[in-house]
Biopython code that builds the backbone (N, CA, C, O; Angstrom):
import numpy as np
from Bio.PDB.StructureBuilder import StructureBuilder

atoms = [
    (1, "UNK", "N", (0.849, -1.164, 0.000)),
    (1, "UNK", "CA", (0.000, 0.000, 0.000)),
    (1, "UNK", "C", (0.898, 1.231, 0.000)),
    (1, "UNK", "O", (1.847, 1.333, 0.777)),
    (2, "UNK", "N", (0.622, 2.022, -0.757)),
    (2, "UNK", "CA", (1.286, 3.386, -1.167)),
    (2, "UNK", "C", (0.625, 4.216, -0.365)),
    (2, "UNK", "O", (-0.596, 4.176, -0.210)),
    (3, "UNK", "N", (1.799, 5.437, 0.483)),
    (3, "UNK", "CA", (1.137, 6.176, 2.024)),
    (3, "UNK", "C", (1.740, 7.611, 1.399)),
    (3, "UNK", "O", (2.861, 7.755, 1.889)),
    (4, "UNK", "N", (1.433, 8.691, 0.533)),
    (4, "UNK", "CA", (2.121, 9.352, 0.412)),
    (4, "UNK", "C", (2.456, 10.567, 2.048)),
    (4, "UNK", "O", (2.081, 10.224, 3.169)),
    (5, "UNK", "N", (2.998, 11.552, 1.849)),
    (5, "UNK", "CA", (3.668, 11.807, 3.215)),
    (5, "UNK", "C", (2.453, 12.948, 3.709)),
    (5, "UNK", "O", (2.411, 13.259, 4.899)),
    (6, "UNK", "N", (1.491, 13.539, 2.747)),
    (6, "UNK", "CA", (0.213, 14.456, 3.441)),
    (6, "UNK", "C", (-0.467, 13.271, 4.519)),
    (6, "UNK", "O", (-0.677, 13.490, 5.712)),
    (7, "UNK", "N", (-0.813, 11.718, 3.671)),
    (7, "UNK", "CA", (-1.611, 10.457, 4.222)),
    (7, "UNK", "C", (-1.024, 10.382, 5.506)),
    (7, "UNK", "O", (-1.750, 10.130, 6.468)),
    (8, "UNK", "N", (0.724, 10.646, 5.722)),
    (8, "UNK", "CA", (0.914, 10.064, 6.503)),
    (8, "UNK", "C", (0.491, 10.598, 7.830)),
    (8, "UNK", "O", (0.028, 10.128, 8.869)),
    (9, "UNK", "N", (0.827, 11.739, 7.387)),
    (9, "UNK", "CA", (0.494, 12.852, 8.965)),
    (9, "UNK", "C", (-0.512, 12.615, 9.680)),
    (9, "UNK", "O", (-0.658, 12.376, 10.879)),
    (10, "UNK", "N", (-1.593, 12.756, 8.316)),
    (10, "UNK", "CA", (-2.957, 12.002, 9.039)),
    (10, "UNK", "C", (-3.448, 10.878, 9.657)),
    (10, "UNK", "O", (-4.266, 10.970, 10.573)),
    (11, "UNK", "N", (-2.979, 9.681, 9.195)),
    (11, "UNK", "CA", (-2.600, 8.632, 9.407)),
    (11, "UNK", "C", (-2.380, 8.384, 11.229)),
    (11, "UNK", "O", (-3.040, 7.994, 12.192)),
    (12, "UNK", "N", (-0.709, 9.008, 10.851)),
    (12, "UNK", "CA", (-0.367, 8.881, 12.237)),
    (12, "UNK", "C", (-0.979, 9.598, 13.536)),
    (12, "UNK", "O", (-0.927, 9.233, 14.710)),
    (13, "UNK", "N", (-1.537, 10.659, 13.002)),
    (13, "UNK", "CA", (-2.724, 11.404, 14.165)),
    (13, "UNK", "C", (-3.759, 10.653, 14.571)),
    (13, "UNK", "O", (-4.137, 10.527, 15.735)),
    (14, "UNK", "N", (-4.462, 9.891, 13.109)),
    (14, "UNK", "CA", (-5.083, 8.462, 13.556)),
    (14, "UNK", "C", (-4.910, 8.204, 14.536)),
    (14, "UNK", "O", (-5.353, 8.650, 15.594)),
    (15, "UNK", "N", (-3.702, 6.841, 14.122)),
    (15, "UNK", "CA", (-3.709, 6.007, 15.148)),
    (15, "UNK", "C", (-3.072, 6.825, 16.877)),
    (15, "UNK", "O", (-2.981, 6.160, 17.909)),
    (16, "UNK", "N", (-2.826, 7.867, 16.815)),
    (16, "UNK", "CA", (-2.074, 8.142, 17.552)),
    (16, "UNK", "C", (-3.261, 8.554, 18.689)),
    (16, "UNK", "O", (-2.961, 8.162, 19.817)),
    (17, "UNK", "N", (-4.252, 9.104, 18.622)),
    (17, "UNK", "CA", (-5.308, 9.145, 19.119)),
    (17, "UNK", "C", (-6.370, 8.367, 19.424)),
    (17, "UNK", "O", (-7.255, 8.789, 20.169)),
    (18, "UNK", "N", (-6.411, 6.835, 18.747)),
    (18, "UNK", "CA", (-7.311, 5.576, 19.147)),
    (18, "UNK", "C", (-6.173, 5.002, 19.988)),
    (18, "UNK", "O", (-6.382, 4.279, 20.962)),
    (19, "UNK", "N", (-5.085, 5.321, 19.607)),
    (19, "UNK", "CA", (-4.456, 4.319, 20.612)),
    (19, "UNK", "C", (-3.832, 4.713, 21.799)),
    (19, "UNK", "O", (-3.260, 3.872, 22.493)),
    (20, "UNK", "N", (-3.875, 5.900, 22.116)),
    (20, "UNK", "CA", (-3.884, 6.588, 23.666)),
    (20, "UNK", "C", (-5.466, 6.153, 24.338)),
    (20, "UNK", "O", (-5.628, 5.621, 25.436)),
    (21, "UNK", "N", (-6.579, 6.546, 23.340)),
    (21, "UNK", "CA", (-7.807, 5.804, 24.276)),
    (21, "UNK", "C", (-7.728, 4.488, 24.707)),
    (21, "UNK", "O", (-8.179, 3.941, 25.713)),
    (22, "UNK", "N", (-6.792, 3.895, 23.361)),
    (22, "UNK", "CA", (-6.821, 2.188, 24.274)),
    (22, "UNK", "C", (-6.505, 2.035, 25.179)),
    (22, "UNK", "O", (-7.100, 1.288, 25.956)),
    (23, "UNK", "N", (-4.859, 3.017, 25.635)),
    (23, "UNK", "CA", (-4.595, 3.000, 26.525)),
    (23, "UNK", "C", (-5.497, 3.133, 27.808)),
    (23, "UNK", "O", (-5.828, 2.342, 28.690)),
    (24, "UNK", "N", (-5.806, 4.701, 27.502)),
    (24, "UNK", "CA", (-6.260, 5.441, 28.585)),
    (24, "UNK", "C", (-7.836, 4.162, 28.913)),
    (24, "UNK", "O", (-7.767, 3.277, 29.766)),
    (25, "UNK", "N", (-8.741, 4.328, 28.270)),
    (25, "UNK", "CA", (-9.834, 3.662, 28.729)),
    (25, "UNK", "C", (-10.453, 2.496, 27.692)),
    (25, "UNK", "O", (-11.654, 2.269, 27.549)),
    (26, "UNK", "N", (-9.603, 1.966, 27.157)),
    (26, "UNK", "CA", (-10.499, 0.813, 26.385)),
    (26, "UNK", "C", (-9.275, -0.309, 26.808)),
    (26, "UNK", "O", (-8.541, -0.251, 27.794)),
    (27, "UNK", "N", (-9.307, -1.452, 25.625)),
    (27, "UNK", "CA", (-8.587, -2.680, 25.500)),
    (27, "UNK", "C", (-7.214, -3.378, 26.667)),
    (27, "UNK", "O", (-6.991, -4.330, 27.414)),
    (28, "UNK", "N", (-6.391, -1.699, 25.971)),
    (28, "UNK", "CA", (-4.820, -1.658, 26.715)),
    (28, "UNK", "C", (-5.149, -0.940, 27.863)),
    (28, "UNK", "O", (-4.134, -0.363, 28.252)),
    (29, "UNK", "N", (-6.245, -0.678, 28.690)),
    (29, "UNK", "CA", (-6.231, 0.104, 30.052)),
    (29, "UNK", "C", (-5.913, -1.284, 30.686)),
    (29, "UNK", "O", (-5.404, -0.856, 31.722)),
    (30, "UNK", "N", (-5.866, -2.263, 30.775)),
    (30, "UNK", "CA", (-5.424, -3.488, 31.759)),
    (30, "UNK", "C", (-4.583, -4.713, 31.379)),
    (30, "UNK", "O", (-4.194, -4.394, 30.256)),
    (31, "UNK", "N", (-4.367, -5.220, 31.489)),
    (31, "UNK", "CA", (-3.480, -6.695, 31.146)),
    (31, "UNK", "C", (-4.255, -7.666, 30.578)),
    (31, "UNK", "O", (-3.662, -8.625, 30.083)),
    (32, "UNK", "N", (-5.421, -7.633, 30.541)),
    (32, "UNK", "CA", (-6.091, -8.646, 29.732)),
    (32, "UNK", "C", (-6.840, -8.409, 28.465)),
    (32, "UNK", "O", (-7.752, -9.097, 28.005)),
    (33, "UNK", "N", (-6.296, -7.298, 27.962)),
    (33, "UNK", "CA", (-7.334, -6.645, 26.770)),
    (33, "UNK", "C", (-6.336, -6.784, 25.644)),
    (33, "UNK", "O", (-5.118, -6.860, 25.808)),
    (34, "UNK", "N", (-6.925, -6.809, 24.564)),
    (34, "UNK", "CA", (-6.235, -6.974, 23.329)),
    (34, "UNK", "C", (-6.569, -5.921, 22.260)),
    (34, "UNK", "O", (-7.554, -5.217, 22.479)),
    (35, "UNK", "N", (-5.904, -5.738, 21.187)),
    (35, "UNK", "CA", (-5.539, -4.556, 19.872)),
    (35, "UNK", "C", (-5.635, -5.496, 18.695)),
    (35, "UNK", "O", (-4.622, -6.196, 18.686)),
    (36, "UNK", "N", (-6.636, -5.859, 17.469)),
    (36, "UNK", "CA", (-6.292, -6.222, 16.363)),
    (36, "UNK", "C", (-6.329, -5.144, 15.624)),
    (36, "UNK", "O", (-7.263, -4.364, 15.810)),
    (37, "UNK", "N", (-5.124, -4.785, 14.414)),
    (37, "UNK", "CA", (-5.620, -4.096, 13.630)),
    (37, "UNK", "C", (-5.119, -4.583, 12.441)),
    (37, "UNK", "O", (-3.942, -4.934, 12.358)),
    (38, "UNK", "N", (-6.057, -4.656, 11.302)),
    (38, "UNK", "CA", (-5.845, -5.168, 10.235)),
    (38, "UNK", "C", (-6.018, -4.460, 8.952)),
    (38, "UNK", "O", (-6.807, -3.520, 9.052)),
    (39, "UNK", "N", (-5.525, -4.626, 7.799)),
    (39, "UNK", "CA", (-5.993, -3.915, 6.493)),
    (39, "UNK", "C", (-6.070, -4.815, 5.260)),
    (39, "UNK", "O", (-5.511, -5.886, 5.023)),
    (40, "UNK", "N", (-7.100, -3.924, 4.393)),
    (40, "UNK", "CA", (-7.447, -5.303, 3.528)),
    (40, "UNK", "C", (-7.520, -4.185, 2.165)),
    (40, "UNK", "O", (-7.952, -3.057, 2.400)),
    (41, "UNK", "N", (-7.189, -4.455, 1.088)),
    (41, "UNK", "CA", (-7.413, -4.020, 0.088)),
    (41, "UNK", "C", (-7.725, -4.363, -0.931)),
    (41, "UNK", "O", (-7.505, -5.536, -1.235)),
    (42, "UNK", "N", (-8.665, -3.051, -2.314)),
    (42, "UNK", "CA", (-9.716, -3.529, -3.330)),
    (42, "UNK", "C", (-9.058, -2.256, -4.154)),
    (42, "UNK", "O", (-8.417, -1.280, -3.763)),
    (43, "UNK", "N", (-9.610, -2.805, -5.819)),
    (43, "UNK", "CA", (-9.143, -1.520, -6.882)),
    (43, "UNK", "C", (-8.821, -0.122, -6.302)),
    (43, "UNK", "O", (-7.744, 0.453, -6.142)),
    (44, "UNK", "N", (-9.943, 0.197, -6.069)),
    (44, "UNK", "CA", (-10.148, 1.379, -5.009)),
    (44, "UNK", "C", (-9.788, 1.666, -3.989)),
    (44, "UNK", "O", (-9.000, 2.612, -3.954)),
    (45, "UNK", "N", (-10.118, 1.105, -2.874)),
    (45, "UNK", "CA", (-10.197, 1.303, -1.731)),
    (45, "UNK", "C", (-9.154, 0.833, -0.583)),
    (45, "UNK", "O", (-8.574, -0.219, -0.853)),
    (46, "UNK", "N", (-8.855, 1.373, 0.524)),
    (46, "UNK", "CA", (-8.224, 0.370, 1.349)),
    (46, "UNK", "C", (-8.573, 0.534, 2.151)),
    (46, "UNK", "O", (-8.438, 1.711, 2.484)),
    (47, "UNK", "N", (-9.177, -0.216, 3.003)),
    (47, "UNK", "CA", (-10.064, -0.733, 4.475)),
    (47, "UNK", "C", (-9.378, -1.198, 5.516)),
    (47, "UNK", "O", (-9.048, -2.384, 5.556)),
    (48, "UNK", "N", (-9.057, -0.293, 6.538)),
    (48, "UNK", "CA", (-8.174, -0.703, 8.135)),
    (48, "UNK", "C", (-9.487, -0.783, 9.129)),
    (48, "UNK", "O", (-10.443, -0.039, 9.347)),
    (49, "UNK", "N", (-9.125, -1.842, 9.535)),
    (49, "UNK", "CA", (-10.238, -2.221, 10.915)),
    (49, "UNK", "C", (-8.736, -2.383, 12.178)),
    (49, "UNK", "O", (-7.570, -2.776, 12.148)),
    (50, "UNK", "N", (-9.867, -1.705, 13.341)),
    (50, "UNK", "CA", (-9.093, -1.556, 14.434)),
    (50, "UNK", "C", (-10.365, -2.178, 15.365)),
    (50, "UNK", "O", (-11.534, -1.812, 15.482)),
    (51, "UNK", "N", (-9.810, -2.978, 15.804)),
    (51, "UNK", "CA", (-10.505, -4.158, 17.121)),
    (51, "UNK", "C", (-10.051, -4.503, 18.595)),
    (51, "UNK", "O", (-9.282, -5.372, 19.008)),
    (52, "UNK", "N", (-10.797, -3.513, 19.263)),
    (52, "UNK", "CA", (-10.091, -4.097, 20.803)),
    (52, "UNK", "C", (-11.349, -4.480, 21.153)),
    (52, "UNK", "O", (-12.511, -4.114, 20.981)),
    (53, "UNK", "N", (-10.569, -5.567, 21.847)),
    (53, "UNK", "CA", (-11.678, -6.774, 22.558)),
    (53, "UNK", "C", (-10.918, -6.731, 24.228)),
    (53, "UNK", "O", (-9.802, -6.314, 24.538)),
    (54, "UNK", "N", (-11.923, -7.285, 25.039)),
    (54, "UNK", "CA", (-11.314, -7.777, 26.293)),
    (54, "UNK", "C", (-11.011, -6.946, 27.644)),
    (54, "UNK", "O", (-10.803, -7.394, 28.771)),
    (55, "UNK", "N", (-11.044, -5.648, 27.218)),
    (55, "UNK", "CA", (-10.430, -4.420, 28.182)),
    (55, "UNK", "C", (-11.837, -3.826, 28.958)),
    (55, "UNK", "O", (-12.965, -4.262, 29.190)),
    (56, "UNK", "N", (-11.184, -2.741, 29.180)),
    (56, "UNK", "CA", (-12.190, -1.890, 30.246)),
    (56, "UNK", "C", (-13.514, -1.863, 29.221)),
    (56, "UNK", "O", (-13.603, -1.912, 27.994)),
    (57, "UNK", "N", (-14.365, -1.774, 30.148)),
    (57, "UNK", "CA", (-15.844, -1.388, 29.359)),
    (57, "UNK", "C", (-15.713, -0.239, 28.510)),
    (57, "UNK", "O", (-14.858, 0.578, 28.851)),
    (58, "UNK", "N", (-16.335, -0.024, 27.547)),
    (58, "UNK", "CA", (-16.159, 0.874, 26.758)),
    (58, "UNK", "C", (-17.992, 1.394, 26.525)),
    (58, "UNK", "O", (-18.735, 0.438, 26.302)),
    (59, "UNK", "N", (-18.445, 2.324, 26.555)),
    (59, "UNK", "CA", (-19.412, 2.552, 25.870)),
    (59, "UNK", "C", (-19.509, 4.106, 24.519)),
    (59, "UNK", "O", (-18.677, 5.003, 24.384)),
    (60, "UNK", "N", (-20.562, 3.941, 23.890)),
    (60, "UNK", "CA", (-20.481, 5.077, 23.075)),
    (60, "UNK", "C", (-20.329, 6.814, 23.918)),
    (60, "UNK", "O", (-20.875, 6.887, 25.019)),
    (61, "UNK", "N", (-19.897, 7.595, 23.598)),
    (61, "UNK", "CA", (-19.856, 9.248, 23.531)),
    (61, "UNK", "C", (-21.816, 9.181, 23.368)),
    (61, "UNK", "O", (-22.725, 8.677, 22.707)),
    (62, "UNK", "N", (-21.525, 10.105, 24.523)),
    (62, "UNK", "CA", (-22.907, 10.697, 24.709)),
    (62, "UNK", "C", (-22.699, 12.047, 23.270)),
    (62, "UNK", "O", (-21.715, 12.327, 22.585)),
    (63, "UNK", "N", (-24.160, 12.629, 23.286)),
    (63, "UNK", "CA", (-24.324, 13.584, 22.443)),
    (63, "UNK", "C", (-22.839, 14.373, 22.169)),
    (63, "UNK", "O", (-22.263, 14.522, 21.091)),
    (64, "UNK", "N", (-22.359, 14.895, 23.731)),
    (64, "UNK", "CA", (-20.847, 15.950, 23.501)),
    (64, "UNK", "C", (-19.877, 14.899, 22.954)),
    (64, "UNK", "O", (-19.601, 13.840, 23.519)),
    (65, "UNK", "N", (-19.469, 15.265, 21.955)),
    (65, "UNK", "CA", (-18.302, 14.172, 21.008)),
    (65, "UNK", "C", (-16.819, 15.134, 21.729)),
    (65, "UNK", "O", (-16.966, 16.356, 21.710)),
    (66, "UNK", "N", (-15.819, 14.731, 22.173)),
    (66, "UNK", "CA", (-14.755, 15.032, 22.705)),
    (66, "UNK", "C", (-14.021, 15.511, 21.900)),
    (66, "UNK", "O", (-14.436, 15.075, 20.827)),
    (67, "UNK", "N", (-12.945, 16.316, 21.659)),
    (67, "UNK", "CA", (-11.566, 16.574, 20.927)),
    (67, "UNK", "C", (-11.455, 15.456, 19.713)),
    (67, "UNK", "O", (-11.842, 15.497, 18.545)),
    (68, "UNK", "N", (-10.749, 14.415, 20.493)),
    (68, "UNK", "CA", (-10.100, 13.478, 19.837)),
    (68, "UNK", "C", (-11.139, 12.813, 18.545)),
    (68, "UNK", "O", (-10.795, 12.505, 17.404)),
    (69, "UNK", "N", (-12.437, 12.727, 19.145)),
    (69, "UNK", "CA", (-13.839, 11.916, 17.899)),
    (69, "UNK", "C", (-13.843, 13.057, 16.702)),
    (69, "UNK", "O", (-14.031, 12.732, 15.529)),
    (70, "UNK", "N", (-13.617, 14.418, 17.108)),
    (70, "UNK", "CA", (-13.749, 15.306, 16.337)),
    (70, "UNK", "C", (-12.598, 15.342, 15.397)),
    (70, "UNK", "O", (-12.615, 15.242, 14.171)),
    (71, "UNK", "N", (-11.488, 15.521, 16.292)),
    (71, "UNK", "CA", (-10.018, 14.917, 15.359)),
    (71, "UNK", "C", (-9.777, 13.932, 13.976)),
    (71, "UNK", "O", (-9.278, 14.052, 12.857)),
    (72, "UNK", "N", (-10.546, 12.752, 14.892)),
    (72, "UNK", "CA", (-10.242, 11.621, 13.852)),
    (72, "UNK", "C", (-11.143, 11.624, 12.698)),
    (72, "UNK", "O", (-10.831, 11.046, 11.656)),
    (73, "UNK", "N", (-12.465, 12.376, 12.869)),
    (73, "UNK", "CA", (-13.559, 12.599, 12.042)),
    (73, "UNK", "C", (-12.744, 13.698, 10.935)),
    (73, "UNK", "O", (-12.494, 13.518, 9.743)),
    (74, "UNK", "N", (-12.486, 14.707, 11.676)),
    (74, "UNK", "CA", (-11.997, 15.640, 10.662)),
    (74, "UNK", "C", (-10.310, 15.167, 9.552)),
    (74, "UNK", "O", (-9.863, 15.620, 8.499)),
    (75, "UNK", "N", (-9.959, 14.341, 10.273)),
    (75, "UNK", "CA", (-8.553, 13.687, 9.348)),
    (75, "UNK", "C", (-8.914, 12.544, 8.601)),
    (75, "UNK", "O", (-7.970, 12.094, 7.950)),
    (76, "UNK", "N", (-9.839, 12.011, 8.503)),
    (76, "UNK", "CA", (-10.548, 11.018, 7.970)),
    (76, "UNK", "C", (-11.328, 11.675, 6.592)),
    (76, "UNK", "O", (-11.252, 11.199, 5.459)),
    (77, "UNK", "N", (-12.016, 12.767, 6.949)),
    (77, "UNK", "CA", (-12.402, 13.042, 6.026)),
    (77, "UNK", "C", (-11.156, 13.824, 5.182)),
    (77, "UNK", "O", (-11.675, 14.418, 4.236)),
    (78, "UNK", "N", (-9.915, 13.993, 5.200)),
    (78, "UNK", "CA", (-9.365, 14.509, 4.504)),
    (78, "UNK", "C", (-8.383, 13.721, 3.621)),
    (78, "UNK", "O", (-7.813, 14.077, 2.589)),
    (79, "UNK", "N", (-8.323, 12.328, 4.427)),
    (79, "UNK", "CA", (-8.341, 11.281, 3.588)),
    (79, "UNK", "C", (-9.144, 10.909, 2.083)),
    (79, "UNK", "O", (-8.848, 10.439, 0.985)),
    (80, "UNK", "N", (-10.173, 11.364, 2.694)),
    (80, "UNK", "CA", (-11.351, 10.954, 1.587)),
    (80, "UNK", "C", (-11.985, 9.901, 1.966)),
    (80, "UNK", "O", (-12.390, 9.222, 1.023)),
    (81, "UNK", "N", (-12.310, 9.367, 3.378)),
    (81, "UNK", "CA", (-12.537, 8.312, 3.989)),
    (81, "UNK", "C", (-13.907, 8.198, 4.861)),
    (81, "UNK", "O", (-14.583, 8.997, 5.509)),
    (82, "UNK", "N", (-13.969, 7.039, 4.607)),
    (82, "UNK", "CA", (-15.677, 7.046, 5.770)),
    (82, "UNK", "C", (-14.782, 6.484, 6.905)),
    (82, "UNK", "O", (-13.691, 5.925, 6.792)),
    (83, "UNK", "N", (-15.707, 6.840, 8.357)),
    (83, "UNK", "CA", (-14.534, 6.342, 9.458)),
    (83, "UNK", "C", (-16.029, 5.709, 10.172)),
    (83, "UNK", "O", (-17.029, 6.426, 10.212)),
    (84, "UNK", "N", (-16.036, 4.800, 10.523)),
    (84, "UNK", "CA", (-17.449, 4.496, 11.223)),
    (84, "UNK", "C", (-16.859, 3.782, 12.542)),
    (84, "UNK", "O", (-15.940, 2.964, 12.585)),
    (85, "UNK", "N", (-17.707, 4.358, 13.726)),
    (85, "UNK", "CA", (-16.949, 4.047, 14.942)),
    (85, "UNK", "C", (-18.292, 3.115, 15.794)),
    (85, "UNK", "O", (-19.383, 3.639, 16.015)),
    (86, "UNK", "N", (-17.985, 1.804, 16.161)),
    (86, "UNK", "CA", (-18.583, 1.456, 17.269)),
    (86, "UNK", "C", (-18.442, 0.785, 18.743)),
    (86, "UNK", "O", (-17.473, 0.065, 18.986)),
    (87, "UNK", "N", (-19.092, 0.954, 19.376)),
    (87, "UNK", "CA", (-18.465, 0.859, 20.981)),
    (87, "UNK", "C", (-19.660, -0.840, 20.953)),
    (87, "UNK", "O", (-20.879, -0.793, 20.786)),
    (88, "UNK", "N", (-18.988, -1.911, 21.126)),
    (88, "UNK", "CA", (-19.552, -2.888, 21.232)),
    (88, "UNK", "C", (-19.006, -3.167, 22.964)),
    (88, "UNK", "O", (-18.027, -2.593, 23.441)),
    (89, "UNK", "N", (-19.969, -4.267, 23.808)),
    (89, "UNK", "CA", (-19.526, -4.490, 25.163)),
    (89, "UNK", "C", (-17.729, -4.863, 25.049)),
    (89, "UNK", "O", (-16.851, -4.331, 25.728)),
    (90, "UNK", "N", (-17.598, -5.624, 24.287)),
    (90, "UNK", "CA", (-15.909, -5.498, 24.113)),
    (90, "UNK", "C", (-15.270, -5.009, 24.366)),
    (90, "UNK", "O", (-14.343, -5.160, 25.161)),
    (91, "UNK", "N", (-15.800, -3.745, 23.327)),
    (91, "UNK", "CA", (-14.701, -2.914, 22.965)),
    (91, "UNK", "C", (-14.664, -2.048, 21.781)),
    (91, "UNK", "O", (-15.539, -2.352, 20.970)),
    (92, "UNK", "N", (-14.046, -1.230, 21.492)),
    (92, "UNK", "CA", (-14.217, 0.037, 20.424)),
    (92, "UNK", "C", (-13.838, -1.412, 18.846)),
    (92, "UNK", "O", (-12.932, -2.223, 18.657)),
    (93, "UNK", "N", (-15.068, -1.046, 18.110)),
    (93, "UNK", "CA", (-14.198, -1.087, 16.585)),
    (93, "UNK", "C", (-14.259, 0.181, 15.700)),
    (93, "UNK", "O", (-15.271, 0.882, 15.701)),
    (94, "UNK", "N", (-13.081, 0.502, 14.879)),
    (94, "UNK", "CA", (-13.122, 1.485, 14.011)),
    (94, "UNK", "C", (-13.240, 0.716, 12.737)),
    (94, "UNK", "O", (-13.185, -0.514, 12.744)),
    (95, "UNK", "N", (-13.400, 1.404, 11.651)),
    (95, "UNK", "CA", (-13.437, 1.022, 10.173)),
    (95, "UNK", "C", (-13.342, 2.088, 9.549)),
    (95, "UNK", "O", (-14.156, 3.012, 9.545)),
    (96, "UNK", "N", (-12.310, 2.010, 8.971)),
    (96, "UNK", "CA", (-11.715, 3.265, 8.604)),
    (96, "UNK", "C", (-11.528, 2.825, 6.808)),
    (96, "UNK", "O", (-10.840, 1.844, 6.529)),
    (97, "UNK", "N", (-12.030, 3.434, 5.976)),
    (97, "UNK", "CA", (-12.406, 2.996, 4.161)),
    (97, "UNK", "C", (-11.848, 4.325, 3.537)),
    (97, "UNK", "O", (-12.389, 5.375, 3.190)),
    (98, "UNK", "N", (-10.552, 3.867, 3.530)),
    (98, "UNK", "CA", (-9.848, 5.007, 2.234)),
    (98, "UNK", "C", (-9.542, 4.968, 1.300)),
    (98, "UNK", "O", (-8.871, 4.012, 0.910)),
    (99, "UNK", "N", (-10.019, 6.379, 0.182)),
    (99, "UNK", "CA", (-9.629, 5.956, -1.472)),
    (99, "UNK", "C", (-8.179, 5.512, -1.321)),
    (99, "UNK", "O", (-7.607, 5.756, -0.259)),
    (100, "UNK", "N", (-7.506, 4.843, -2.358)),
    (100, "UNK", "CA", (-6.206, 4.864, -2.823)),
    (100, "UNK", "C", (-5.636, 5.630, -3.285)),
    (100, "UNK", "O", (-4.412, 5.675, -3.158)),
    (101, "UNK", "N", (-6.547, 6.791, -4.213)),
    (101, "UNK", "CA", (-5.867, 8.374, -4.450)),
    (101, "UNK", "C", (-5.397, 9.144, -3.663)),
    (101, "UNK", "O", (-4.358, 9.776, -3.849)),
    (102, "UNK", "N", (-6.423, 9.217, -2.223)),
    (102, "UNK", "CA", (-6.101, 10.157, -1.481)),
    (102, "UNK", "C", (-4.900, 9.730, -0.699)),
    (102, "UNK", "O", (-4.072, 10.530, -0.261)),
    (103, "UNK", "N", (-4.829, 8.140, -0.507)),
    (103, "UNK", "CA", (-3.346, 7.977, 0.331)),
    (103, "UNK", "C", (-1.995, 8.092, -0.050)),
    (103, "UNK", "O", (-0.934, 8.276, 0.547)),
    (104, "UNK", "N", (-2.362, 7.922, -1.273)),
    (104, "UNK", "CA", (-0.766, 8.525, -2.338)),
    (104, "UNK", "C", (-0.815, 10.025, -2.416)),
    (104, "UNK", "O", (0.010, 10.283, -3.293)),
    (105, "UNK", "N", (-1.040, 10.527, -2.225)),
    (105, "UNK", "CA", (-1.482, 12.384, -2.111)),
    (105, "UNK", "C", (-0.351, 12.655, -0.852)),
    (105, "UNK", "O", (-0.222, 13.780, -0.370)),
]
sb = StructureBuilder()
sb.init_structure("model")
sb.init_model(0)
sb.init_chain("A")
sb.init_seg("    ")
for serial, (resi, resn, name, xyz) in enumerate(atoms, 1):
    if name == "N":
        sb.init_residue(resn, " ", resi, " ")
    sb.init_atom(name, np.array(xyz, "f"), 0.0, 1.0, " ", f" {name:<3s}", serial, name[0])
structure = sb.get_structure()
């Protein structure tokens, strides 16, 4: 997968912000929680799923969406990306669906 260096910035603000929450209050807040993250790719598109299972309870953001939801929403879309977030009893999954144009950019 081709990351050009605008993708990357964003990218790394990404993950850099789901994965302080893991820390802070999801998966990685304890010793028994786990992090999958995977990517899968199509002509178009490339699709990263982020999966923590096992950790602290997690539930959805009430109405006030925090900094960071706003963050990842707004770098996502500059990707060119749908970012769809859900809080299952688990644990947070993201799905994060980016063109291939915009990541070579």
């Amino acid at each position: 997968m081709d990351v050009g260096e605008n993708a990357a910035t964003s990218l790394a603000l990404i993950f850099h912000e789901v994965a302080t929450n893991a820390v802070k209050y999801g998966a990685l807040a304890n010793g028994s929680g786990t992090l999958d993250v995977s990517c899968t790719a199509d002509e178009d598109d490339v699709v990263l799923l982020w999966t923590e299972r096992g950790g602290a309870a997690v539930s959805e953001p009430g109405e006030h969406r925090g900094f960071g939801t706003k963050l990842v929403a707004r770098l996502a879309a500059q990707l060119g990306s749908v970012c769809e977030q859900s809080w299952s009893g688990d644990g947070l999954i993201l799905t994060l669906r980016m063109s291939k144009d915009r990541l070579t950019a």
